[in-house]
C-alpha positions as CSV (number, residue, x, y, z in Angstrom):
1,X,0.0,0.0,0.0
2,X,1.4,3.2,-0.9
3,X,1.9,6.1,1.1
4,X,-0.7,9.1,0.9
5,X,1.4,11.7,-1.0
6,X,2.4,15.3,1.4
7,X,1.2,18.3,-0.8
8,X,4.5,20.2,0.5
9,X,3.3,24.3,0.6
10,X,5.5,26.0,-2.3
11,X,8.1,28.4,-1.0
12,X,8.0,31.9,-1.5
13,X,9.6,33.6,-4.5
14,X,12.2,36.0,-2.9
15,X,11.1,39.5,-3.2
16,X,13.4,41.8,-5.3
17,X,14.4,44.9,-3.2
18,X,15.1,48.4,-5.2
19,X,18.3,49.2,-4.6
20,X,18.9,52.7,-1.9
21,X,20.6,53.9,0.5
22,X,19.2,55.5,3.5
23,X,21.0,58.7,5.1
24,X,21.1,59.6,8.4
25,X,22.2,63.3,9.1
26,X,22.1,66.4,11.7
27,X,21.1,69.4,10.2
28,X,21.4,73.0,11.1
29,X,20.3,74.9,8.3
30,X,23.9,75.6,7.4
31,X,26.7,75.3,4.6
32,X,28.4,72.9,6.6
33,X,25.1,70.8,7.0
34,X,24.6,70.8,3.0
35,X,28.4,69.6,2.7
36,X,27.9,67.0,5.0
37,X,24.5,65.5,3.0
38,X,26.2,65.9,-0.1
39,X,29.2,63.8,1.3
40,X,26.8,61.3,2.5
41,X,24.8,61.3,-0.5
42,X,28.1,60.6,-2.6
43,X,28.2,57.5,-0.2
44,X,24.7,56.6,-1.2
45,X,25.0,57.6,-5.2
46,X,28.5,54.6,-4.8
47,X,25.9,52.1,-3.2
48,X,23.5,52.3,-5.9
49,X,25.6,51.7,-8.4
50,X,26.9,49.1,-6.4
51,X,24.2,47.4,-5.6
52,X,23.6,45.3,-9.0
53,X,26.8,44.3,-8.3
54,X,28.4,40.8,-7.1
55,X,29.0,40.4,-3.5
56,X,32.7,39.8,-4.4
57,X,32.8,43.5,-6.6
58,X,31.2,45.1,-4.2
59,X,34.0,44.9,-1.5
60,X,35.7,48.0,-2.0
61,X,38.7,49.4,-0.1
62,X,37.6,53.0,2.2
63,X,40.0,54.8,0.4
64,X,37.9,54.8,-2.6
65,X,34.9,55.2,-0.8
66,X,35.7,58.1,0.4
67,X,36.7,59.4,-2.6
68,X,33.4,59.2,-4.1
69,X,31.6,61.2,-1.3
70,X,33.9,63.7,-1.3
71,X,34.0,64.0,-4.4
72,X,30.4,64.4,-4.7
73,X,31.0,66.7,-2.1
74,X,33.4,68.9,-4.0
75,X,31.1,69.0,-6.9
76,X,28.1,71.1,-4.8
77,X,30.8,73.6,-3.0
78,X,31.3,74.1,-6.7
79,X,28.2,74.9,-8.0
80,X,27.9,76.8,-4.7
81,X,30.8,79.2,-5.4
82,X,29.0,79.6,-8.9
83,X,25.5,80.3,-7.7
84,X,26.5,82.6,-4.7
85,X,25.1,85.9,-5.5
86,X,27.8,88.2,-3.8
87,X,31.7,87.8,-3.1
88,X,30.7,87.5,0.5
89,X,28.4,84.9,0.2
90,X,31.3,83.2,-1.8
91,X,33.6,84.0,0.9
92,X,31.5,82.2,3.7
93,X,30.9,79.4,1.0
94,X,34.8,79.1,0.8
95,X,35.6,80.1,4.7
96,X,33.5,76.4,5.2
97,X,34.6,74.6,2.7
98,X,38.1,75.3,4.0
99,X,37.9,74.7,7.3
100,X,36.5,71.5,6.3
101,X,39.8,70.6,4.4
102,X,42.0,72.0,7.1
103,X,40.3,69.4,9.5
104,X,40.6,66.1,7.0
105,X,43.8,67.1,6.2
106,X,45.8,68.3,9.5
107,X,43.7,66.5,12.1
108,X,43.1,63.1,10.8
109,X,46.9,63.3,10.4
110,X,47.2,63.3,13.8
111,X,44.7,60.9,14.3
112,X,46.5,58.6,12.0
113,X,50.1,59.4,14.2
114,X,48.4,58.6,17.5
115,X,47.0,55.4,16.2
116,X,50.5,54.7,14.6
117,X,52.0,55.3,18.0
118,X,49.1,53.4,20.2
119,X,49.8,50.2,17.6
120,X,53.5,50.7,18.4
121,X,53.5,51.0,22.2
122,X,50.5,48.3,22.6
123,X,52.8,45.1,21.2
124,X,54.7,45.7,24.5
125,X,51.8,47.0,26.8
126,X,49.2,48.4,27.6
127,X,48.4,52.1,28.4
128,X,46.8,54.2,30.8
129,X,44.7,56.8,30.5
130,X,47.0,59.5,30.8
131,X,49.9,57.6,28.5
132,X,46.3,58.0,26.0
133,X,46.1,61.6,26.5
134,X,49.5,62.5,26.5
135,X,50.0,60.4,23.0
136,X,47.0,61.7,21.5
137,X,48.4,66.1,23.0
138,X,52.0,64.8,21.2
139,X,50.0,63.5,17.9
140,X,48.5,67.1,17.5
141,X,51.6,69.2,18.6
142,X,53.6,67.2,15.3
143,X,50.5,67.4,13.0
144,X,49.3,71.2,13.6
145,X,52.7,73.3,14.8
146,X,52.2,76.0,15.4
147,X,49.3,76.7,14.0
148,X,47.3,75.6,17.3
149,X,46.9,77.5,20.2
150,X,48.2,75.2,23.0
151,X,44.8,75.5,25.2
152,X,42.5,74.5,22.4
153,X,44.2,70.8,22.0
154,X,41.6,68.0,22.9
155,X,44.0,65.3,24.8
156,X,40.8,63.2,25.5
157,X,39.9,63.2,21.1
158,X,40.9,59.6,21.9
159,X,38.1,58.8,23.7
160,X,35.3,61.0,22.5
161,X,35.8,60.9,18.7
162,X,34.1,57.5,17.6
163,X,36.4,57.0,14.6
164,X,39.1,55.9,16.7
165,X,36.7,53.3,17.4
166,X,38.0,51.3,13.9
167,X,41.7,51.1,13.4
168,X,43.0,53.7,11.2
169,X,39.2,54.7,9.9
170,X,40.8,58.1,9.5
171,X,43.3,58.9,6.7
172,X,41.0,57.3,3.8
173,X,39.3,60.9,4.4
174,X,42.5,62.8,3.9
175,X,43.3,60.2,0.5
176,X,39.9,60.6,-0.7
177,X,39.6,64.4,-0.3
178,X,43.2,65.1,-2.2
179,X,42.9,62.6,-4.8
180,X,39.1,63.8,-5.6
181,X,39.7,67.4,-5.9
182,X,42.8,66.3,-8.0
183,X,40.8,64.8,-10.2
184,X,38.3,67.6,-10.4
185,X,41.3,70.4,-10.8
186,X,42.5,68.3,-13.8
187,X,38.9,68.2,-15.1
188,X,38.2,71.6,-14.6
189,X,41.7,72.8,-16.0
190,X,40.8,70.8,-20.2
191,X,37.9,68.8,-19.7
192,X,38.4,67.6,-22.9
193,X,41.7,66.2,-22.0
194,X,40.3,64.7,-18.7
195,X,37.7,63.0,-20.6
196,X,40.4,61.2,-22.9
197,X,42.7,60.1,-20.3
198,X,39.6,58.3,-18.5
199,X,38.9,56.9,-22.1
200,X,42.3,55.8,-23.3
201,X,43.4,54.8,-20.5
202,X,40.8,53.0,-18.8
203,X,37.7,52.2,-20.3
204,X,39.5,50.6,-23.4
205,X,42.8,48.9,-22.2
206,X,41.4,47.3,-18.7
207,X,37.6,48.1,-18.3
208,X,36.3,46.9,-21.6
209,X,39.3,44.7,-21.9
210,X,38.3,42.3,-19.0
211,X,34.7,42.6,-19.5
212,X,35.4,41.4,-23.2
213,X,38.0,38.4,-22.2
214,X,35.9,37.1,-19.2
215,X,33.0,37.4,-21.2
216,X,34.6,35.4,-24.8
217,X,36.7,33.0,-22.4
218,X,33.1,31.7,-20.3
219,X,31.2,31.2,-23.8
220,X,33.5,28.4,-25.0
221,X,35.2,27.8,-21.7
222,X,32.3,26.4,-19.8
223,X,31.4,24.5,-22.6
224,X,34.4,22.7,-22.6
225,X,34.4,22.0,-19.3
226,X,31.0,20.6,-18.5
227,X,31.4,18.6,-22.0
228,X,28.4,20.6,-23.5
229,X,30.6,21.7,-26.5
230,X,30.4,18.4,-27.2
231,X,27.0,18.0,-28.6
232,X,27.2,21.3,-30.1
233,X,30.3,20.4,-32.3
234,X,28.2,16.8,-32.9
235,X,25.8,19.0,-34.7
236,X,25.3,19.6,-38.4
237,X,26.1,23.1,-37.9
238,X,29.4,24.8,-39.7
239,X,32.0,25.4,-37.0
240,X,32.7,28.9,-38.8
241,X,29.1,29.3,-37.6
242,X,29.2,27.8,-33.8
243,X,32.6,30.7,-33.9
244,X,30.5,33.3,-34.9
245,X,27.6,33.1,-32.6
246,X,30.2,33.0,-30.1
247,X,31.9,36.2,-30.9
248,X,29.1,38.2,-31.6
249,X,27.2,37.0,-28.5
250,X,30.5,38.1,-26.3
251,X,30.5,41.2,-28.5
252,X,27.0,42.5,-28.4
253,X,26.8,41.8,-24.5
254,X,30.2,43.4,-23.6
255,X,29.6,46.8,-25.5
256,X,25.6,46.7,-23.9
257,X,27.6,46.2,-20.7
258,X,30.5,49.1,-21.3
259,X,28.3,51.8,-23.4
260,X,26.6,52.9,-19.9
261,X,30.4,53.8,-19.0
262,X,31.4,55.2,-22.0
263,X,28.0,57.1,-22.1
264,X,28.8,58.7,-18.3
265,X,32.5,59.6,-19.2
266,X,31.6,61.3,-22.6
267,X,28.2,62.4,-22.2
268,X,27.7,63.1,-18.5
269,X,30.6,65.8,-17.9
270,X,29.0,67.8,-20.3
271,X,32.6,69.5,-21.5
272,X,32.6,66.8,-24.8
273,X,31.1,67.5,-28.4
274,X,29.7,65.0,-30.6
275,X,32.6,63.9,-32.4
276,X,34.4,63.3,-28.7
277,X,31.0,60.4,-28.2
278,X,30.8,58.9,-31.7
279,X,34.8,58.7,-31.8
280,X,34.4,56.6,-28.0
281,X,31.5,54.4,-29.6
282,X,33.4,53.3,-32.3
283,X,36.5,52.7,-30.3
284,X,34.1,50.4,-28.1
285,X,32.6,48.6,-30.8
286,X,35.7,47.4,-32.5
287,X,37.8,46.7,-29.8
288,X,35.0,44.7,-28.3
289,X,34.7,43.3,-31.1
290,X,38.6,42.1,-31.1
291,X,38.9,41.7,-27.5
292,X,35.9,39.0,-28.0
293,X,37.8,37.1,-30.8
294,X,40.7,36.9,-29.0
295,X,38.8,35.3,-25.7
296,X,37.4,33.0,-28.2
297,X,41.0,31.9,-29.5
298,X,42.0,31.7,-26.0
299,X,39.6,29.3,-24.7
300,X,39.9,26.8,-27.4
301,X,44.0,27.3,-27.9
302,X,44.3,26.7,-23.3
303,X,42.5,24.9,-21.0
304,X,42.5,27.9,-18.8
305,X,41.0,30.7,-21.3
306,X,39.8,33.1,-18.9
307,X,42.9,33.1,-17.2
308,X,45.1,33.9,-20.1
309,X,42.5,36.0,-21.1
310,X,43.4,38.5,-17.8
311,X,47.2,37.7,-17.8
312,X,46.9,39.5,-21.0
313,X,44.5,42.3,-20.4
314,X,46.8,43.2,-17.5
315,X,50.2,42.4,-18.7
316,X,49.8,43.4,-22.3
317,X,47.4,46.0,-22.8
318,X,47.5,47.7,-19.6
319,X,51.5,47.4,-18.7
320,X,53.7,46.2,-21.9
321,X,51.7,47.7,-24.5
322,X,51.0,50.9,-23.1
323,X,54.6,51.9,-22.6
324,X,56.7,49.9,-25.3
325,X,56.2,51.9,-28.6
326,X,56.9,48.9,-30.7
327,X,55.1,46.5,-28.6
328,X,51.8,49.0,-28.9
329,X,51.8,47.6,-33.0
330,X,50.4,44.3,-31.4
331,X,47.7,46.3,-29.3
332,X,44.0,46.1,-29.4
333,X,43.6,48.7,-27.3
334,X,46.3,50.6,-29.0
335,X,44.2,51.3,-32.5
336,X,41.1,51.6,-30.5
337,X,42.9,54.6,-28.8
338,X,43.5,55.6,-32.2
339,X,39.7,55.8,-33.2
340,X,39.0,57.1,-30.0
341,X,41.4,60.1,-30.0
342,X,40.5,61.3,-33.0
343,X,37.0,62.9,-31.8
344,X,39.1,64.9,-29.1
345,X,40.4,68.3,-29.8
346,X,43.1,67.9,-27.3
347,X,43.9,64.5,-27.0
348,X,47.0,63.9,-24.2
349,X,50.3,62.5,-26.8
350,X,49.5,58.3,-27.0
351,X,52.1,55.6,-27.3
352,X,50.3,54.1,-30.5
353,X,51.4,53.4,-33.8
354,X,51.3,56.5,-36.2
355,X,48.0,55.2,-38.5
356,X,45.1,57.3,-39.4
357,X,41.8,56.5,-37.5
358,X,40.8,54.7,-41.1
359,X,43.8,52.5,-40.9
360,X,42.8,51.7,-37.2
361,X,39.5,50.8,-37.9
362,X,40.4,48.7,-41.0
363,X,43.6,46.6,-38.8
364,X,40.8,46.1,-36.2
365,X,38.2,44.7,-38.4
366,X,40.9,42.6,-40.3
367,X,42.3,41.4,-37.0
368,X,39.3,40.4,-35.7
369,X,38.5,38.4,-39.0
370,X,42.4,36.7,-38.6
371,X,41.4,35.7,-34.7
372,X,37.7,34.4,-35.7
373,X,39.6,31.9,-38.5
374,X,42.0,30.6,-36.4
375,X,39.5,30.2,-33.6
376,X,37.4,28.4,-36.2
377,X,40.7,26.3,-37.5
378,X,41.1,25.8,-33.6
379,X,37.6,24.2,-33.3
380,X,38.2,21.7,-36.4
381,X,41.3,20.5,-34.6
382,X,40.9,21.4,-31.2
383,X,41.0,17.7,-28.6
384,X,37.5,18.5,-26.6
């Protein structure tokens, strides 16, 4: 006699949450308080974009956490400075924005030489209260000089300050304040030159690069090694044909995957014409569309595709090829840089081969056909 069957209640479909960040602030109808959201908001604009993300991309060192709020931050003081209606409303603008600097730069450095001397002293014992206090009075005497009256040092910052709280949760501040408004000064100095740095030399030779590789590698990759290509290759289908689907899969999906970056660097600054955009497009399109051959060619020529596929990204393109003029002639990313440049009125000077955008376009496209017939010739011979 069979058993009487248990209708088992069906789980739940997870629910999908909208990605957003919650922010927490004082306010005091100040300057200082609209700084402080817009550093906190920079926080939450990072999340965001984090949040599609997987778990392992989005752990991120503070450092560069940091540098996006303040950054964000730098960007509203400003389009302060440019609203303010009087020089003294610009004044008070720049009298906060200042001080805040002053702080994140010449306080957390004394934060960071206290913790520096705590770590050092606590391997052989630990301290009292007043050894505290008088490491955290010597921390600021070093880091402000001078320029601190004696009575207004806080020898119990130790204590009261909750950042000290989480070791050395102070100097990404100082990194991420410097580097952001370095970035900005450059920016504001030739945006146009900015915007083809960020172009040339990272969205084509390491950004698009591994997305393309990673991408190409998997298609054929994990085909191989769950035995799947098998019954593809068992098909009556042309292997010039089982190639190509390949390539152009890897191709379509890693420029749909880049174009949102390309988009925000070219289009989102404002500061780039039309022929800057179209000139970046095309660079994305055809080195994809190499880049994606290549990964192909990889992961039928090694058992390991994906790996080479990185190994190369990051020793080729982005270190050998960047710097060796006659190593660039064996570049993807070098004749994309070509296309890409040529849209920019004041491109920065490129370690490329001396070709006219044309000639980069055509080597690309002939390239790509090369890597797609030997991945094809690959297939034919290739010991699955």
């Amino acid at each position: 006699m069979s058993k009487p069957r248990v209708q088992r209640p069906t789980p739940p479909a997870p629910a999908k949450v909208r990605p957003r960040s919650l922010v927490l602030v004082n306010w005091s109808d100040s300057f200082d308080s609209v700084q402080t959201l817009a550093h906190e908001l920079g926080h939450a604009y990072h999340n965001v974009q984090l949040a599609e993300r997987t778990a392992m991309q989005r752990q991120l060192p503070m450092a560069l956490a940091e540098t996006a709020s303040i950054f964000c931050e730098t960007l509203v003081v400003a389009a302060g400075l440019e609203w303010a209606a009087t020089d003294r409303e610009r004044l008070a603008l720049l009298d906060v924005d200042l001080q805040g600097a002053t702080q994140v730069v010449v306080d957390i450095h004394s934060r960071f030489r206290f913790e520096t001397e705590l770590c050092a002293k606590r391997q052989r014992t630990s301290l009292s209260v007043a050894e505290l206090c008088t490491a955290m009075l010597d921390a600021q005497d070093a880091s402000y000089g001078d320029g601190l009256d004696p009575d207004y040092r806080h020898q119990f910052m130790w204590a009261v300050k909750p950042h000290y709280f989480t070791p050395f949760y102070n100097w990404p501040y100082t990194y991420g304040l410097l580097f952001g408004i370095g970035l900005y000064a450059q920016y504001v100095d030739n945006p146009d030159r900015f915007t083809a740095r960020l172009v040339e030399r990272m969205l084509l030779p390491v950004i698009l690069a591994l997305v393309t590789v990673v991408l190409g590698a998997s298609v054929i990759g994990e085909g191989r090694e769950d035995g799947t290509i098998l019954y593809v290759v068992a098909t009556p289908l042309k292997r010039s044909r089982i190639i190509a689907a390949a390539w152009l899969a890897t191709t379509v999906i890693a420029v749909c995957l880049v174009l949102p970056s390309a988009l925000a660097v070219t289009i989102v600054p404002g500061a780039v014409g039309v022929r800057g955009v179209a000139s970046t497009l095309l660079a994305v399109v055809f080195a994809a569309a190499a880049y994606a051959a290549l990964a192909v060619l990889f992961s039928l020529s090694v058992r390991h595709g994906m790996l080479a596929g990185i190994l190369y990204v990051l020793l080729w393109e982005g270190s050998i090829a960047s710097f060796a003029a006659s190593a660039s002639r064996l570049s993807i990313a070098a004749y994309a840089k070509v296309i890409a440049a040529s849209g920019f009125d004041d491109a920065p000077p490129l370690n490329v081969p001396a070709v006219s955008e044309a000639s980069a376009v055509a080597l690309l496209a002939v390239g790509t056909l090369l890597l797609l017939a030997g991945g094809t010739r690959m297939l034919r011979r290739a010991d699955l």
